[in-house]
PQR file with spaces between the fields and no chain letter, atoms N, CA, C, O and H, PARSE charges and radii, in Angstrom:
ATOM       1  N    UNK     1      -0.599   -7.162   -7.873 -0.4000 1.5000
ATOM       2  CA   UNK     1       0.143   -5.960   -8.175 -0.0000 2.0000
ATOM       3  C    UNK     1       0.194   -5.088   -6.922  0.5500 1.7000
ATOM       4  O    UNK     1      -0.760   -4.679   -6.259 -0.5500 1.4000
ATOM       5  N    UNK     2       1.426   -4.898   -6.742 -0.4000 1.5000
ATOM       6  CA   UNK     2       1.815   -3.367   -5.350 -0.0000 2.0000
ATOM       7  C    UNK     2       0.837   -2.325   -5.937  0.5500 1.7000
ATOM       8  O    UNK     2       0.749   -2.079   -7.140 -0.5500 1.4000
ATOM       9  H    UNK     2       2.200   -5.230   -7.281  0.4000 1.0000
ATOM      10  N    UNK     3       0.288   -1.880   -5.199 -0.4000 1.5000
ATOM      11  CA   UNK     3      -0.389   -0.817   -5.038 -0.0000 2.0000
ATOM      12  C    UNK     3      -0.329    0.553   -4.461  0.5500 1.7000
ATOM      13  O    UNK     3      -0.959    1.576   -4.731 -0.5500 1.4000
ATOM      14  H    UNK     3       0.359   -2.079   -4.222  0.4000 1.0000
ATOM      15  N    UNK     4       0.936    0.198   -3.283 -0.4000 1.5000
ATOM      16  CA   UNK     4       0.555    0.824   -2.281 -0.0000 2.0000
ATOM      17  C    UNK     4       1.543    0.358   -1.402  0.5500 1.7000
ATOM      18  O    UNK     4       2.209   -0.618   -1.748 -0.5500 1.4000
ATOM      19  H    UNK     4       1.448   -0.633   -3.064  0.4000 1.0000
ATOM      20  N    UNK     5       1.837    1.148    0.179 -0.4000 1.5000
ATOM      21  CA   UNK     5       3.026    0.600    1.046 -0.0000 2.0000
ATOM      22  C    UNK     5       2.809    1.135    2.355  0.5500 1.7000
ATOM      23  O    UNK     5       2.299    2.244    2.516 -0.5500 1.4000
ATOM      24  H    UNK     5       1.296    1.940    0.460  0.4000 1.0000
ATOM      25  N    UNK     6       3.234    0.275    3.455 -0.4000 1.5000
ATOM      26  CA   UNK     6       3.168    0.692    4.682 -0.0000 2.0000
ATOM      27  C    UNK     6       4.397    1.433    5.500  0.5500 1.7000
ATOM      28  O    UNK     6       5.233    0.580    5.798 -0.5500 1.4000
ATOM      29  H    UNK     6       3.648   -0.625    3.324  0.4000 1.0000
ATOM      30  N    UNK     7       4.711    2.530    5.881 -0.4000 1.5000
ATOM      31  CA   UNK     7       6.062    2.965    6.459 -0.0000 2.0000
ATOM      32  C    UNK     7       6.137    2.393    8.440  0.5500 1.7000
ATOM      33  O    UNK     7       5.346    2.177    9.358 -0.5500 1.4000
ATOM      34  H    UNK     7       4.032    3.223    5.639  0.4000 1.0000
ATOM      35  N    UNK     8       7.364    2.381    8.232 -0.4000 1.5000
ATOM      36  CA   UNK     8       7.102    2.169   10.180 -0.0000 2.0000
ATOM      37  C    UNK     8       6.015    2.948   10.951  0.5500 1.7000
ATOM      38  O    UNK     8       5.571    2.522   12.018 -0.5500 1.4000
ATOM      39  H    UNK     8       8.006    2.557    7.486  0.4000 1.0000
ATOM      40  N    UNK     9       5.559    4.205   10.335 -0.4000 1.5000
ATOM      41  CA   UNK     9       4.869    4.623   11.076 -0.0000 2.0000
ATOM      42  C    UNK     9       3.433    4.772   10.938  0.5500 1.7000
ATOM      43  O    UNK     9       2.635    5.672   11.195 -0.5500 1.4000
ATOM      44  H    UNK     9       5.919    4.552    9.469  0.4000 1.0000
ATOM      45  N    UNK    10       3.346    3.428   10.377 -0.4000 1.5000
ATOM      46  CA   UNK    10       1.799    2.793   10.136 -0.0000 2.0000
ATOM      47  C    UNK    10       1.135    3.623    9.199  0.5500 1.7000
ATOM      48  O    UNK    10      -0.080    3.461    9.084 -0.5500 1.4000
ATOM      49  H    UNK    10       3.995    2.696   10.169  0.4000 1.0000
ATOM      50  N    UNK    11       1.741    4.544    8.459 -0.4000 1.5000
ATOM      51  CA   UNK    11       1.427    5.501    7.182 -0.0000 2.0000
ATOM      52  C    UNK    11       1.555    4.847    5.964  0.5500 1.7000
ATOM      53  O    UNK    11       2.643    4.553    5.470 -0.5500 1.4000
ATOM      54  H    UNK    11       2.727    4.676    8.553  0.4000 1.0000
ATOM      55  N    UNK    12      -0.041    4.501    5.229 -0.4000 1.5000
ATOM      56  CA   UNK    12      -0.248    3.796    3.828 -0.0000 2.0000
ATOM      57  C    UNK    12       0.157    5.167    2.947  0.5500 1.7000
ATOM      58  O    UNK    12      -0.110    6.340    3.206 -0.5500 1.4000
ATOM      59  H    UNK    12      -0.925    4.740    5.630  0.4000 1.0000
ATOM      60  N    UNK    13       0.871    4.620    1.856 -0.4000 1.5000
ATOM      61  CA   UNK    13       1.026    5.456    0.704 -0.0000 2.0000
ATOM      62  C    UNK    13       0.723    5.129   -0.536  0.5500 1.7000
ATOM      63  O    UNK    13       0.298    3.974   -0.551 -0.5500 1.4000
ATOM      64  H    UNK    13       1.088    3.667    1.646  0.4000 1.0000
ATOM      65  N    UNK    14       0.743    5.606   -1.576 -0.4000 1.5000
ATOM      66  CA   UNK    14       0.136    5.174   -2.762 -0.0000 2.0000
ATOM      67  C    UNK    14       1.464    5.018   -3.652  0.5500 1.7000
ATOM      68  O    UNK    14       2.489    5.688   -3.530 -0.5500 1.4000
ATOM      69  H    UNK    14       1.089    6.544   -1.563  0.4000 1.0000
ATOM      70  N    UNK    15       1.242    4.076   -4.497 -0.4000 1.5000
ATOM      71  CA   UNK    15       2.755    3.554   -5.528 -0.0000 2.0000
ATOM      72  C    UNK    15       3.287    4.563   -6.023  0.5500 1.7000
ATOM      73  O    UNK    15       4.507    4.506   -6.177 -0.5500 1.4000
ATOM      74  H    UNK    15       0.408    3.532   -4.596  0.4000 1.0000
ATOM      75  N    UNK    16       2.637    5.693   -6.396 -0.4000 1.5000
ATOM      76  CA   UNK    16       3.153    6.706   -6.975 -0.0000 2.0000
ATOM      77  C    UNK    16       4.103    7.759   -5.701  0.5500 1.7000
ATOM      78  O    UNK    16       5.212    8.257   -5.893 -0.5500 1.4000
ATOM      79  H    UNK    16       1.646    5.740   -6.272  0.4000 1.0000
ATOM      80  N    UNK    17       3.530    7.836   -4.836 -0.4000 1.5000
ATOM      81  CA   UNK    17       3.941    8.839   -3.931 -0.0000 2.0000
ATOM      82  C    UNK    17       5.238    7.921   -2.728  0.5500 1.7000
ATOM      83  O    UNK    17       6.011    8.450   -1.929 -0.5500 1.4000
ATOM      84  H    UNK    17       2.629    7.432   -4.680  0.4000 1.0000
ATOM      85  N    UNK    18       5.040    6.424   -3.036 -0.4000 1.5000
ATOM      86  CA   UNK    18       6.120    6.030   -2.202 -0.0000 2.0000
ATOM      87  C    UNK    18       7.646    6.369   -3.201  0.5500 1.7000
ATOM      88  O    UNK    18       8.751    6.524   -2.679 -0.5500 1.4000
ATOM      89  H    UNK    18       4.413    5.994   -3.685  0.4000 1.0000
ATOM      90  N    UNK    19       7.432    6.421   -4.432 -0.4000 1.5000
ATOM      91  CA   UNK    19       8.587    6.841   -5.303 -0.0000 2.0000
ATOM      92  C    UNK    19       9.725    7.719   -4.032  0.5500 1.7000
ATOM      93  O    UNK    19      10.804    7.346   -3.573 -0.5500 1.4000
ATOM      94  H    UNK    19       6.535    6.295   -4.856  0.4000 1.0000
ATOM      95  N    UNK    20       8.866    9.062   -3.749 -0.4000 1.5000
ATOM      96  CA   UNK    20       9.948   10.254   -3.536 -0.0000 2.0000
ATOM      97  C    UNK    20       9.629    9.182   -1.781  0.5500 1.7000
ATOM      98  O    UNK    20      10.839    9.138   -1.559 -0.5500 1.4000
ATOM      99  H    UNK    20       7.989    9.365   -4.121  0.4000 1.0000
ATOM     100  N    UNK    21       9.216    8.657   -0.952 -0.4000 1.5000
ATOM     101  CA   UNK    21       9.484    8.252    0.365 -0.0000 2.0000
ATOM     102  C    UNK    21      10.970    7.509   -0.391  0.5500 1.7000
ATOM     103  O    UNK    21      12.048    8.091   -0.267 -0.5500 1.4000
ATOM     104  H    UNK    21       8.233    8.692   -1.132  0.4000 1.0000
ATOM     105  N    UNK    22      10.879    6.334   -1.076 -0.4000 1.5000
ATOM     106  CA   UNK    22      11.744    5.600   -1.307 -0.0000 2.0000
ATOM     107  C    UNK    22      13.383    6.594   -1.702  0.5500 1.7000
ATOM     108  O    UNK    22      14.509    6.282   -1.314 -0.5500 1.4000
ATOM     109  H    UNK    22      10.004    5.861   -1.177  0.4000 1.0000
ATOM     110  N    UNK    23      13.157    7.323   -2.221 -0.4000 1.5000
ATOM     111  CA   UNK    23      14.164    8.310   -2.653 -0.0000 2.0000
ATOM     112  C    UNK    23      15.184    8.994   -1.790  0.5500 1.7000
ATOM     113  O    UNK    23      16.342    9.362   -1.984 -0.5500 1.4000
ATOM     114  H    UNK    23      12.242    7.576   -2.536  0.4000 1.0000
ATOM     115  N    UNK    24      14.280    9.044   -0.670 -0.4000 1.5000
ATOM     116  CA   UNK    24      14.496   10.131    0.674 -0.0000 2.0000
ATOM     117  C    UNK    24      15.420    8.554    1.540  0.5500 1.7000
ATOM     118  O    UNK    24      15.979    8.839    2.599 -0.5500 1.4000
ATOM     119  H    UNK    24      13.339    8.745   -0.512  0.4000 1.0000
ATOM     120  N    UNK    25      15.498    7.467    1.201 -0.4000 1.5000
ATOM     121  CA   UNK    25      15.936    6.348    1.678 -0.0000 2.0000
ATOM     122  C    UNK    25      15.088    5.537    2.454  0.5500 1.7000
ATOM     123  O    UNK    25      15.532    4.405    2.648 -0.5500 1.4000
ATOM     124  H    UNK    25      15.043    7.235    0.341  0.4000 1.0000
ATOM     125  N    UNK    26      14.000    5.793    2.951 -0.4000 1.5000
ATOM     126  CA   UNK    26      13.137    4.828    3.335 -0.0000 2.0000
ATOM     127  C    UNK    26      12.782    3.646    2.759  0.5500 1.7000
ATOM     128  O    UNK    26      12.958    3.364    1.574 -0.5500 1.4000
ATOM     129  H    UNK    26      13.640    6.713    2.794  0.4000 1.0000
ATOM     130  N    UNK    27      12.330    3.015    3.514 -0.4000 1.5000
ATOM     131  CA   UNK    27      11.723    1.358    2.918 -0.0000 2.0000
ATOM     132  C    UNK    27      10.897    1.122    3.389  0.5500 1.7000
ATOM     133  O    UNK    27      10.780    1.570    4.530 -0.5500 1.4000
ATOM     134  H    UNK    27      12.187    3.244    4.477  0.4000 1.0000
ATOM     135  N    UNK    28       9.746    0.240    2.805 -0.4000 1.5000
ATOM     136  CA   UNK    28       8.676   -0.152    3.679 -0.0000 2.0000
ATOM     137  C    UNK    28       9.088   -1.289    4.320  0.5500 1.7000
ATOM     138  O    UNK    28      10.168   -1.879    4.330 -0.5500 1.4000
ATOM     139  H    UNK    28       9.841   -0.123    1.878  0.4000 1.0000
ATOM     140  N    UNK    29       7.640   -1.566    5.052 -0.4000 1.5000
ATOM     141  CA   UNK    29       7.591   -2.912    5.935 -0.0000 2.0000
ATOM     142  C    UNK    29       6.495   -3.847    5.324  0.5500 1.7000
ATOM     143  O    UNK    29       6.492   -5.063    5.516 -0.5500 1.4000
ATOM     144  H    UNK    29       6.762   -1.086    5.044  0.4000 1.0000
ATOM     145  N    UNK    30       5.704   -3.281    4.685 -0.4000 1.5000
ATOM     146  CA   UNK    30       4.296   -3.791    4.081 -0.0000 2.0000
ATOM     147  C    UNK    30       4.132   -3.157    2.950  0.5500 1.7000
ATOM     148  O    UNK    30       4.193   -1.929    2.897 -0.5500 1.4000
ATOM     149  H    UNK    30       5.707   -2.293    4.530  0.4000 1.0000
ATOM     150  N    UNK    31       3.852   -4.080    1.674 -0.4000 1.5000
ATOM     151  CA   UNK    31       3.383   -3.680    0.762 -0.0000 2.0000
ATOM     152  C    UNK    31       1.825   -4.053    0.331  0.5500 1.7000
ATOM     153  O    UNK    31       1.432   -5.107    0.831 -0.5500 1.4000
ATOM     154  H    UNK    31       3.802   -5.078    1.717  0.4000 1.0000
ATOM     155  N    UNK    32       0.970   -3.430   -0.430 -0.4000 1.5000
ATOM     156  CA   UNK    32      -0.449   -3.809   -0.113 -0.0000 2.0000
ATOM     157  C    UNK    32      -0.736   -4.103   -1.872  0.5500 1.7000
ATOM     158  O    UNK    32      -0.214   -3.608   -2.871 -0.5500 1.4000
ATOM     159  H    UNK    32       1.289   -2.574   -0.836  0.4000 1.0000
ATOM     160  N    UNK    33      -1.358   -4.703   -1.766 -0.4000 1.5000
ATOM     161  CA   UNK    33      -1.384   -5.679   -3.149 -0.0000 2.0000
ATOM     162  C    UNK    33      -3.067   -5.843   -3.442  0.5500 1.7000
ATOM     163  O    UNK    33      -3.779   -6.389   -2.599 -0.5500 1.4000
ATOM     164  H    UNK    33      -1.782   -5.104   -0.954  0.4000 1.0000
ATOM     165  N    UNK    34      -3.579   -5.356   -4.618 -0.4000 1.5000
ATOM     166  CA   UNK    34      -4.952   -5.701   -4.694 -0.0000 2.0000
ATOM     167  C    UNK    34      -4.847   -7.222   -5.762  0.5500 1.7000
ATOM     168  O    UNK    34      -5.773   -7.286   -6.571 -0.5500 1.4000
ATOM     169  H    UNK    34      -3.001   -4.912   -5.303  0.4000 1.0000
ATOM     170  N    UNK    35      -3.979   -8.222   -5.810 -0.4000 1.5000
ATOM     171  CA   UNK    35      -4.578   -9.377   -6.458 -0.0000 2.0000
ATOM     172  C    UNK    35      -5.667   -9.587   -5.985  0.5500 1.7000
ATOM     173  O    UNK    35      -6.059   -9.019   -4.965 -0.5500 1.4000
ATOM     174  H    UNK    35      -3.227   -8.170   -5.153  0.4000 1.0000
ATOM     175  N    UNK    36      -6.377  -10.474   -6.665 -0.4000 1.5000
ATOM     176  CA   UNK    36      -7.688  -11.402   -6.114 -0.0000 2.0000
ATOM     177  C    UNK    36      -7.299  -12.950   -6.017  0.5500 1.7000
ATOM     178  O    UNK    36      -6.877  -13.634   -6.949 -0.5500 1.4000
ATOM     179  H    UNK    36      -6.059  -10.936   -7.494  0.4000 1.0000
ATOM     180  N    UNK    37      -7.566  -13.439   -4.465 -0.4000 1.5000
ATOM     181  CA   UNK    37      -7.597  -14.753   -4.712 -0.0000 2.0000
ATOM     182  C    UNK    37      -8.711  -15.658   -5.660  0.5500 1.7000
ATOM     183  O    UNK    37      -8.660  -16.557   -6.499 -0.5500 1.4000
ATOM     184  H    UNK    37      -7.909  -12.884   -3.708  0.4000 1.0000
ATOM     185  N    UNK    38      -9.745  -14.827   -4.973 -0.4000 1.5000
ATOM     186  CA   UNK    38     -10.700  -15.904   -5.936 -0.0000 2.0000
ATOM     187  C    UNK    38     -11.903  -14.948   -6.017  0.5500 1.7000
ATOM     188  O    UNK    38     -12.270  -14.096   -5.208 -0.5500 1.4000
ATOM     189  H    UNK    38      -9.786  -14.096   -4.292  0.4000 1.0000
ATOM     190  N    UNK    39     -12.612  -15.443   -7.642 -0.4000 1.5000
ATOM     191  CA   UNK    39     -13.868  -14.469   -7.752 -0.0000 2.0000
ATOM     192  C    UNK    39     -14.936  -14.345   -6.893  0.5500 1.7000
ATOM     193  O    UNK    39     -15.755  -13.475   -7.185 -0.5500 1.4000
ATOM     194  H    UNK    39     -12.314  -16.135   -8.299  0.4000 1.0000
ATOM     195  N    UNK    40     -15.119  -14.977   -5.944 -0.4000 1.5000
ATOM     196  CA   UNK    40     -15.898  -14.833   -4.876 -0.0000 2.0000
ATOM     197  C    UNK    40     -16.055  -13.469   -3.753  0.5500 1.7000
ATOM     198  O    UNK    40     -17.007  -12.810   -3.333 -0.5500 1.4000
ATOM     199  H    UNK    40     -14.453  -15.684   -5.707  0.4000 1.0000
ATOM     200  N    UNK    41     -14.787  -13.462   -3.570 -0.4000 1.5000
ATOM     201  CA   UNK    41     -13.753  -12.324   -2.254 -0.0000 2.0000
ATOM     202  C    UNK    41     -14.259  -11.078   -2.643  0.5500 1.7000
ATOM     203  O    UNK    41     -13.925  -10.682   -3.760 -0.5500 1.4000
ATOM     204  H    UNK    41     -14.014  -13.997   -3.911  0.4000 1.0000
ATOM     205  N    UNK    42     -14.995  -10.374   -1.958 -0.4000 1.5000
ATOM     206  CA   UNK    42     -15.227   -9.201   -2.647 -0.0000 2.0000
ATOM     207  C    UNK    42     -15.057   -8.107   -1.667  0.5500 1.7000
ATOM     208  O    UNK    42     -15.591   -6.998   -1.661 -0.5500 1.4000
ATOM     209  H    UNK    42     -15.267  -10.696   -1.051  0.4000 1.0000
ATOM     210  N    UNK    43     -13.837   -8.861   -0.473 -0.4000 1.5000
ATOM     211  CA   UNK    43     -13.657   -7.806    0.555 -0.0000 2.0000
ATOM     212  C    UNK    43     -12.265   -7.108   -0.079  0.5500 1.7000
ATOM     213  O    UNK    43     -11.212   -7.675   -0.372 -0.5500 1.4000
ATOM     214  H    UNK    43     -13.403   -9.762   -0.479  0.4000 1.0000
ATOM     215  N    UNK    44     -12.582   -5.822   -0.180 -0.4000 1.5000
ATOM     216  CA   UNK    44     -11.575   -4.468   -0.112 -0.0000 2.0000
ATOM     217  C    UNK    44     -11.250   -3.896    0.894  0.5500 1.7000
ATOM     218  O    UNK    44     -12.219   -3.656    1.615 -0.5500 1.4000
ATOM     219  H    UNK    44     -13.437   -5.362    0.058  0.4000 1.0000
ATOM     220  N    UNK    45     -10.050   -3.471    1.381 -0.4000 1.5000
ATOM     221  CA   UNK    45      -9.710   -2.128    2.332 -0.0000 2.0000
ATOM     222  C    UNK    45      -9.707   -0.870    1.673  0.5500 1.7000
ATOM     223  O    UNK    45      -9.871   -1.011    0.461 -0.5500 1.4000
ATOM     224  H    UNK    45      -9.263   -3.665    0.795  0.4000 1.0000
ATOM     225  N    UNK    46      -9.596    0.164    1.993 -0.4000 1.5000
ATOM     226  CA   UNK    46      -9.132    1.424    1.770 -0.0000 2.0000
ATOM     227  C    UNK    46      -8.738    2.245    2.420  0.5500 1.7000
ATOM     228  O    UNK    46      -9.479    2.641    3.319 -0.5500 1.4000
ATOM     229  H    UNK    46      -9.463    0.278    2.977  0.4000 1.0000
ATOM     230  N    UNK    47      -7.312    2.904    2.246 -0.4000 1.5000
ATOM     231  CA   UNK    47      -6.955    3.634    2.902 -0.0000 2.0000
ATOM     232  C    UNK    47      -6.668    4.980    2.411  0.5500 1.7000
ATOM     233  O    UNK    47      -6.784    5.061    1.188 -0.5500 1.4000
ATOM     234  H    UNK    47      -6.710    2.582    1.515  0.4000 1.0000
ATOM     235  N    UNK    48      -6.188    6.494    3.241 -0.4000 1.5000
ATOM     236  CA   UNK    48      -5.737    7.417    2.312 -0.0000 2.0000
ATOM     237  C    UNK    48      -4.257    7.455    2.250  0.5500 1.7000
ATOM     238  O    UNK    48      -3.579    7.393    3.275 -0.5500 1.4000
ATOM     239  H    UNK    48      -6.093    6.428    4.234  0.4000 1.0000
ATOM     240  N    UNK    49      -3.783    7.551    1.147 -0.4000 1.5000
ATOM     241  CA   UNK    49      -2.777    7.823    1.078 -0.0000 2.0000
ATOM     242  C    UNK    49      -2.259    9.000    1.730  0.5500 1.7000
ATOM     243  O    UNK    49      -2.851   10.078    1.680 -0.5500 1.4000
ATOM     244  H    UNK    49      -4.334    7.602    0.315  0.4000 1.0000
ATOM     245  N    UNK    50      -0.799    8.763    2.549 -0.4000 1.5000
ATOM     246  CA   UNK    50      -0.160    9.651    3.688 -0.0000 2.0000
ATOM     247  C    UNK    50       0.249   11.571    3.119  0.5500 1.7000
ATOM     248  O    UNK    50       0.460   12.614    3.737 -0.5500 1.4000
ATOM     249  H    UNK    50      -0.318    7.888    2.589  0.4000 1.0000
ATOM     250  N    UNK    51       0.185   11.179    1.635 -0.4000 1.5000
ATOM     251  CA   UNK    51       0.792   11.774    0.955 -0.0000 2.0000
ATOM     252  C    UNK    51      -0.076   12.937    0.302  0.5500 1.7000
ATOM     253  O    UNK    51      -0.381   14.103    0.553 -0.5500 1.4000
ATOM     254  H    UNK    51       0.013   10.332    1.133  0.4000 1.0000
ATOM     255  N    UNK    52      -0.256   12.183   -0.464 -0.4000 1.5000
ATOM     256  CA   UNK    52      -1.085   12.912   -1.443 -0.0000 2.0000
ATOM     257  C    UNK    52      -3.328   12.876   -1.329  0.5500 1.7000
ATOM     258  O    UNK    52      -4.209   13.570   -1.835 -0.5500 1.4000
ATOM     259  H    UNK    52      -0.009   11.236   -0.668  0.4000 1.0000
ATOM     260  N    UNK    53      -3.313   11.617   -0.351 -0.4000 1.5000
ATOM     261  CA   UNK    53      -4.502   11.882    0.347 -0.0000 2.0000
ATOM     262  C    UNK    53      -5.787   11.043   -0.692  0.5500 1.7000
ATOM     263  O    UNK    53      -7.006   11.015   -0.518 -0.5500 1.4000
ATOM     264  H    UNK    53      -2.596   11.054    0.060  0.4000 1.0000
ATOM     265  N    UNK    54      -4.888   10.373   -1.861 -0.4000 1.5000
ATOM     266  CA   UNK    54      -5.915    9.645   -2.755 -0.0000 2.0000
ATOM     267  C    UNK    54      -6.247    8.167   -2.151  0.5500 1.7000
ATOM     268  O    UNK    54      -5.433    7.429   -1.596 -0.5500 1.4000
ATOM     269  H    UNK    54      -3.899   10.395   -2.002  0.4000 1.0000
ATOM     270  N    UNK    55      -7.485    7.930   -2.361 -0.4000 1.5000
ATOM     271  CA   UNK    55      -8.044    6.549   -1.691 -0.0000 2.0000
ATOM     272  C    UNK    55      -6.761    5.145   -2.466  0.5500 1.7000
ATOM     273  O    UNK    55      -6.251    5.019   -3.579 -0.5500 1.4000
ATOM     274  H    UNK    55      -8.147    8.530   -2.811  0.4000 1.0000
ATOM     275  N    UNK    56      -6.687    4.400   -1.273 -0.4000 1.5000
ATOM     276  CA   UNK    56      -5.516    3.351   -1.792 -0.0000 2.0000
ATOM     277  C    UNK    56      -6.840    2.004   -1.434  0.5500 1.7000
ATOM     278  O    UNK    56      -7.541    1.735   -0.458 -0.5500 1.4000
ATOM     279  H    UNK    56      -7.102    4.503   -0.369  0.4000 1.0000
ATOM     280  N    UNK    57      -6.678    1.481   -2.693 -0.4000 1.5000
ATOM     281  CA   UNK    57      -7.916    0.338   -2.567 -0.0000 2.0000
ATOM     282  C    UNK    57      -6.960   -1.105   -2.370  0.5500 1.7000
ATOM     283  O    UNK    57      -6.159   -1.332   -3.276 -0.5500 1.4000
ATOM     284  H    UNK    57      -6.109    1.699   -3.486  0.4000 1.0000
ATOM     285  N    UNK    58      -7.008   -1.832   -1.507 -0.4000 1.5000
ATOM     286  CA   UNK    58      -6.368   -3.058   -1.717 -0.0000 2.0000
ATOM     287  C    UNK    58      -7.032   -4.809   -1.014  0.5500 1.7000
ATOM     288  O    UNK    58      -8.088   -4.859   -0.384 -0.5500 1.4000
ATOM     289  H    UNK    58      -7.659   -1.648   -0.771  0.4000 1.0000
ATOM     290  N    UNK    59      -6.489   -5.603   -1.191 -0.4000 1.5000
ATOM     291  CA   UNK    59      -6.923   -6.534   -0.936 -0.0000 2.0000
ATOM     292  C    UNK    59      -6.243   -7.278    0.074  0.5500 1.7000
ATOM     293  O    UNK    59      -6.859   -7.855    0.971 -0.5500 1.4000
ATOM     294  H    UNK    59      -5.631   -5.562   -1.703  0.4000 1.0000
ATOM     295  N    UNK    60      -4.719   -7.295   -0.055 -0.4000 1.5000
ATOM     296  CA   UNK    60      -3.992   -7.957    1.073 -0.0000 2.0000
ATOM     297  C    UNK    60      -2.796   -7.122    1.300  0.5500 1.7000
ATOM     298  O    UNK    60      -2.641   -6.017    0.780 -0.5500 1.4000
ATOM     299  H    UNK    60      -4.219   -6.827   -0.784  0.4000 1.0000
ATOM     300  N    UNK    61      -1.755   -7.829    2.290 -0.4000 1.5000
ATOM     301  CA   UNK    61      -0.879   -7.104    3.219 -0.0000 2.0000
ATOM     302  C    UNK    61       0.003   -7.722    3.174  0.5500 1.7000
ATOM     303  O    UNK    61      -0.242   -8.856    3.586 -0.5500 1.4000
ATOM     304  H    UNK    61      -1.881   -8.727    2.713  0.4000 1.0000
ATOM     305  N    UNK    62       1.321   -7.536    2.768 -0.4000 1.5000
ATOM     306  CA   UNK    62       2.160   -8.494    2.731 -0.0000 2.0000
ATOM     307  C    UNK    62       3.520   -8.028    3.486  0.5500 1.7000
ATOM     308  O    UNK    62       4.257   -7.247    2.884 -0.5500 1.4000
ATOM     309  H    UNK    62       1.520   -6.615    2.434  0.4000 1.0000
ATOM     310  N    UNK    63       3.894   -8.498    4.840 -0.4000 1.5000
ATOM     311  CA   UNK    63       4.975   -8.128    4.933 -0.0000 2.0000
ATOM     312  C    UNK    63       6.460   -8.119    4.443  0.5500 1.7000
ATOM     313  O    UNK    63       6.821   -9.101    3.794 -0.5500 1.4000
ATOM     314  H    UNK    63       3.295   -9.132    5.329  0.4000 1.0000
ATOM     315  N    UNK    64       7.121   -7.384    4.618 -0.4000 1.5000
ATOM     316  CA   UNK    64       8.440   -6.983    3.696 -0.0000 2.0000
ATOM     317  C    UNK    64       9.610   -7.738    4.318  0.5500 1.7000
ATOM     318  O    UNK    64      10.258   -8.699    3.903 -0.5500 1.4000
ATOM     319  H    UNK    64       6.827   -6.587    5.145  0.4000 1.0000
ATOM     320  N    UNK    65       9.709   -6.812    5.751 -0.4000 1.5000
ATOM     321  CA   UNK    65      10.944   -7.251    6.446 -0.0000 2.0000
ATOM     322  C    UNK    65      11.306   -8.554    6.693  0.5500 1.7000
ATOM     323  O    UNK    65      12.359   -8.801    7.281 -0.5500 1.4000
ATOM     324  H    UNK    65       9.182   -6.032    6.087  0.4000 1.0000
């Protein structure tokens, strides 16, 4: 599941707050996805969101473009 998104200017946002980026016409380049490959993996990132400043927890990086 998207979680979360990367803008060109290397600014993570949170699913909720890329709404109004997306609105304004932007697009990402990276979307950040906490699936799990396997129950083992118990590495997380976290970032703050650009926006609103809430922790964005994810697992992988997937580019867009």
């Amino acid at each position: 599941m998207h979680v979360g998104y990367v803008d060109g200017s290397d600014r993570s946002f949170c699913a909720e707050c890329w709404n109004a980026e997306a609105e304004a016409g932007r697009c990402p380049l990276r979307a950040l996805d906490d699936e799990e490959d396997g129950a083992e993996d118990n590495f997380w990132i976290v970032d703050d969101c650009a926006s609103c400043r809430r922790p964005i927890k994810y697992k992988d990086v997937r580019l867009l473009t």
